[in-house]
N, C-alpha and C positions, 0 to 999 in steps of 0.2 A: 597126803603125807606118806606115804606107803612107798611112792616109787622115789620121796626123799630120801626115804629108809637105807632103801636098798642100794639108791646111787651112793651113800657113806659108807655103808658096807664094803660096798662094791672097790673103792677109793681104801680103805683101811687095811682090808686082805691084800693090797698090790697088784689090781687088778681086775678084771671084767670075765677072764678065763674061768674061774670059780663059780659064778653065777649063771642059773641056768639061761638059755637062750631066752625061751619065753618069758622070764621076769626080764631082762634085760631089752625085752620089745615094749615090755608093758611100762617101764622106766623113761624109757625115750619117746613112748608115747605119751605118756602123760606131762614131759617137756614143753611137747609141741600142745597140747591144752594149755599149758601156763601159760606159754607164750603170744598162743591166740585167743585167751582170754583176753591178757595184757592189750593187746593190740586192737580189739573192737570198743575196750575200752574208752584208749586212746583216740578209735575212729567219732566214737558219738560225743566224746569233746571238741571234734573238731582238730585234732592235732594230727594229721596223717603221716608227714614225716616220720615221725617216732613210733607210727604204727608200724609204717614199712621196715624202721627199724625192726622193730622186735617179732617182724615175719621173716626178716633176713636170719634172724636167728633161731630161728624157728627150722626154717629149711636143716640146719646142721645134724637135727633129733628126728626128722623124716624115716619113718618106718617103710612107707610103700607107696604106693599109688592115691591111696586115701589123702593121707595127708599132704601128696604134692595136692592134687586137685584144689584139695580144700584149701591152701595158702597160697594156690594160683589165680584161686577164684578171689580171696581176698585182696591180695596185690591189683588184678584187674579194675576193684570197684575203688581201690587209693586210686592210683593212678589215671582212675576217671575222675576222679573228684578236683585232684591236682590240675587238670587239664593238659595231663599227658595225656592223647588220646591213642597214639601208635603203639606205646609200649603197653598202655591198655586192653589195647586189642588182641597184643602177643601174649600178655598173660591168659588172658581169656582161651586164645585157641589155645596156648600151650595145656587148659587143664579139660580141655574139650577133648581134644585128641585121647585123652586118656579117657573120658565118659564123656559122650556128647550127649546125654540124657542128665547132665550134672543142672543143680539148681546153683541160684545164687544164695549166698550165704544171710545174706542181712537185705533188706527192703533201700532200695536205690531207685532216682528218680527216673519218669518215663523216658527221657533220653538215653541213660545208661544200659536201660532195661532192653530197649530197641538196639544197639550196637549191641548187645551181649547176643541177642537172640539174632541180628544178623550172623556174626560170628559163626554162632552155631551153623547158620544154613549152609555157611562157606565151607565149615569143617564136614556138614554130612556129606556136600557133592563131592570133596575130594573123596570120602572113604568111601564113596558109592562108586566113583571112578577106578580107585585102584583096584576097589571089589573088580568090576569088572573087566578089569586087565590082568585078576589074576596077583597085582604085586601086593608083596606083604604092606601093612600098613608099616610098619618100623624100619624098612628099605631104606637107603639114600635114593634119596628125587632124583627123576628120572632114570631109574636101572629098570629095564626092559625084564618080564617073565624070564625066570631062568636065567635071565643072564650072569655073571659075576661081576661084583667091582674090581674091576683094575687099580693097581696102586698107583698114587697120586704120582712117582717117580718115574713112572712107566709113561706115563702123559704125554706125547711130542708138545714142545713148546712151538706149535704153528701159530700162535699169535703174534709174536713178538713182532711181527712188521707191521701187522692192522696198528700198534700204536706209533709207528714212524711218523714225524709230522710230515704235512704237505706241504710242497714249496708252493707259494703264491708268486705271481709275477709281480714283478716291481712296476711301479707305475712308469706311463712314459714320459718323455721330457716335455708333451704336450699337454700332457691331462695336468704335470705335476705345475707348470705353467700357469694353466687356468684355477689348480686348487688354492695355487699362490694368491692369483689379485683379486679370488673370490673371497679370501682372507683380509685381504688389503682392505677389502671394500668392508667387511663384517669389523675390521675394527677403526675405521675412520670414525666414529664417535667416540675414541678416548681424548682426540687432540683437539674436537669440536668441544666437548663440555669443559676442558681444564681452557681453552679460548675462552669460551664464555665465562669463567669466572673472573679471569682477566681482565674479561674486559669489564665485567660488575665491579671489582675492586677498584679498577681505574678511574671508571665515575666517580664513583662514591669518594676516593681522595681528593679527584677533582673540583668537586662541589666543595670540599672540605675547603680548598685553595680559594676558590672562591666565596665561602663565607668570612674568612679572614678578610680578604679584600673590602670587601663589604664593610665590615666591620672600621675598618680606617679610612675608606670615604665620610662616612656617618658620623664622624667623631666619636665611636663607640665611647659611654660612660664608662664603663669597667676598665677602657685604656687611661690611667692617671700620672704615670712616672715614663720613664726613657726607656726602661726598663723593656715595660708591659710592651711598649710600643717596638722595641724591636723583637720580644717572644713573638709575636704576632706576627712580624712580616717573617721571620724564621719559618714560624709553622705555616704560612701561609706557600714560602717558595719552596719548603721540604713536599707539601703537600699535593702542589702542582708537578714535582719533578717525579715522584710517585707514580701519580695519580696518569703520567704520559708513558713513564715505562709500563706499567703494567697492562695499557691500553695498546703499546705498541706489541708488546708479547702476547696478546689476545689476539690481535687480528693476524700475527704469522701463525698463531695456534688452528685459527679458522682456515688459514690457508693453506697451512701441511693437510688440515682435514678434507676441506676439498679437492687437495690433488692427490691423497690417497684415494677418496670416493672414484674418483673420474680414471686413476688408476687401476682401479680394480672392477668396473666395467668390464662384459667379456666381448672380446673384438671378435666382431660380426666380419668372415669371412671377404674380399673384396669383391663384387661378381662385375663380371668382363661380358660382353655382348656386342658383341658386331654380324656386319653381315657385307653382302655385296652387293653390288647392283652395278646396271652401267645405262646411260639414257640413248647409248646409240652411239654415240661418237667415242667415252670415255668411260672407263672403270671408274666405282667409284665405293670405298671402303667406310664406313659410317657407324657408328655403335654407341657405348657407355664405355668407355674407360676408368678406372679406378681413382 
């Protein structure tokens, strides 16, 4: 309650200026306790979202290195649980790089535990590399010993061509030829299957035409009035004149399909072979012709 105190205080007199430094570290620090209390809370009900929340707001009350560490290492173990595992892993190096001897905060399962402690390996070879080049750990990547960074304006923009597209050639009127009836032929089974159904509807009205018939050779019982007897020959000749078109629209459907199939064949070059000879009296010219 103490550093509640002080932050009313602090808000009552107009200000933060009035209050010493060190209380006002000790106020902000004990923020980031609230709030990561709040938050592991959250984590052992299982609600990590709302944890991340109240780390995010945590971060705002960050006195120093401590407390990044410690709500990078907590961020790292949501974000594992989440099954975000890259932004995971960012957290983790992010509070590495600042103590690569940092523990984890709370018990996390053997998977996590193995990606954390990868991390770590990743982050000492780098700081063992720059050791041994000399550059500061806090450098921008890749600035050479001693060297300075140049400003970002100073830069030549030499890239700008490496993103030029490259011109592809256009196909030729031979290849585009063959990509054609090789298409032809890859879709000659739209006109074969709508034939074929054609020509199954046609049957099947056909037969229909023919059971009517049937029915009035037989003296069908159910035929009893003038009536019945001419529904009957009605659905009998509607059902044959059907039952003929749609048989006839099938079989030109099979045969649009066959002469795209046979169109779309790739034409085998003609090959030519002669030769000469002569028996003594007479030349004589003889081969395969096309």
């Amino acid at each position: 309650m103490r550093w509640a105190v002080l932050s009313l205080v602090a808000v009552l007199l107009g200000g933060t200026v009035l209050i010493p430094r060190g209380v006002r570290a000790e106020a902000q620090q004990g923020m980031v306790q609230m709030y990561v209390r709040s938050a592991r809370q959250l984590y052992d009900n299982l609600e990590y979202e709302r944890a991340l929340e109240q780390l995010s707001r945590a971060r705002a009350h960050s006195t120093g290195e401590a407390d990044d560490v410690l709500l990078s290492l907590y961020e790292g173990v949501l974000l594992a649980d989440l099954g975000k595992n890259e932004a995971s892993t960012t957290a983790f190096k992010a509070a590495l790089l600042l103590q690569p001897e940092a523990k984890l905060p709370v018990k996390v399962s053997p998977k996590v535990e193995r990606r954390f402690e990868d991390v770590r390996r990743q982050v000492r070879r780098k700081l063992a590399n720059q050791a041994a080049r000399g550059v500061d750990p806090g450098a921008p990547p890749g600035l050479e010993p001693g060297a300075q960074a140049r400003p970002v304006e100073e830069t030549p923009a030499v890239v700008a061509s490496q993103s030029m597209p490259v011109a592809q050639a256009e196909p030729s009127p031979a290849s585009a030829e063959v990509s054609g009836r090789r298409g032809l032929r890859e879709r000659a089974w739209i006109p074969a299957a709508v034939g074929g159904a054609l020509l199954v509807g046609g049957g099947v009205s056909y037969l229909q035409s023919r059971h009517e018939r049937s029915r009035l050779r037989n003296d069908d019982e159910s035929i009893e009035t003038v009536q019945d007897l001419d529904r009957s020959v009605s659905r009998g000749r509607t059902s044959q004149t059907v039952g003929l078109v749609l048989a006839g629209a099938g079989v030109v459907g099979l045969g649009v399909s066959a002469g795209m199939y046979l169109l779309g064949a790739p034409s085998a070059p003609a090959k030519v072979g002669w030769s000469l000879g002569t028996d003594g009296t007479s030349a004589l010219v003889f081969g395969r012709w096309p």
